[in-house]
N, C-alpha and C positions, 0 to 999 in steps of 0.2 A: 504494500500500500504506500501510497505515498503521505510524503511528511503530512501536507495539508489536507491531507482525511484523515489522517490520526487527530491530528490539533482539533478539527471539529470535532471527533468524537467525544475528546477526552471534556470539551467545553459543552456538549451536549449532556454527557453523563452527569458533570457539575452541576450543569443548571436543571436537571430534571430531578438529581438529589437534593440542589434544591426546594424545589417547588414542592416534593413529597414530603419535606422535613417541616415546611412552613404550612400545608395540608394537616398533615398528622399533629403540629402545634394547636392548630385551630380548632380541631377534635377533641385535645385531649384538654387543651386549658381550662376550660368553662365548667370539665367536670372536676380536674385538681383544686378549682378554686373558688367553686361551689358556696359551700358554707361561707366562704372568706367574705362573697361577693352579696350574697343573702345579707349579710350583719352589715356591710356598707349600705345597700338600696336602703334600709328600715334605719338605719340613723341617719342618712342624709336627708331623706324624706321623711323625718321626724324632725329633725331639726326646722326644714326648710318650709315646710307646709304649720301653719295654724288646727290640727287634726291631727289623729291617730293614724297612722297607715299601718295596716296588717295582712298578711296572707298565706297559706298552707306551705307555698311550693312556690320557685322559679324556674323556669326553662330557658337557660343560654344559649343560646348558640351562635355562629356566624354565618352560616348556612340557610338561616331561612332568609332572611333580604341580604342575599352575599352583597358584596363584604362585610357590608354593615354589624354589629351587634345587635342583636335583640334580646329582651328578656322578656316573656312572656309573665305572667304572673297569675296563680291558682287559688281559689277561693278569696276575692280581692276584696277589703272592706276599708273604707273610710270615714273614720266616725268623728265627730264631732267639724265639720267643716261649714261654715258659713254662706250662707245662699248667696250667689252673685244677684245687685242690685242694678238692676239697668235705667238711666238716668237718659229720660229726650231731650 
């Protein structure tokens, strides 16, 4: 073979081991850090909201609106929150 079919190859190989290790990151993060991510939502949105926010369950992922994040959210309740007043 020649030089410059190796050099692609070898830059082929590279960037597809890339792309499955940055793949396989985005898979496995959301469940690593899970709980970690739960206790953030619930005290940022405790904090940041005038109301209680609470819920059973989150579901992370980057997959459902690639690439974006999404956190889905189960059993969602917001209690105590103030009715928006709309002013003519």
């Amino acid at each position: 073979m020649s030089t410059t079919k190796v050099i692609f190859i070898k830059i082929g190989k590279y960037i597809g081991t890339t792309i499955i290790a940055l793949l396989a990151f985005m898979c496995i993060a959301p469940l690593i850090f899970e709980d970690k991510l739960n206790e953030k939502i619930k005290k940022v949105a405790n904090q940041k909201l005038n109301a209680k926010l609470d819920y059973s369950k989150s579901n992370i992922s980057f997959f459902t609106h690639f690439p974006s994040l999404t956190v889905s959210l189960e059993n969602f309740s917001l209690n105590g929150s103030k009715p928006l007043i709309m002013k003519n």
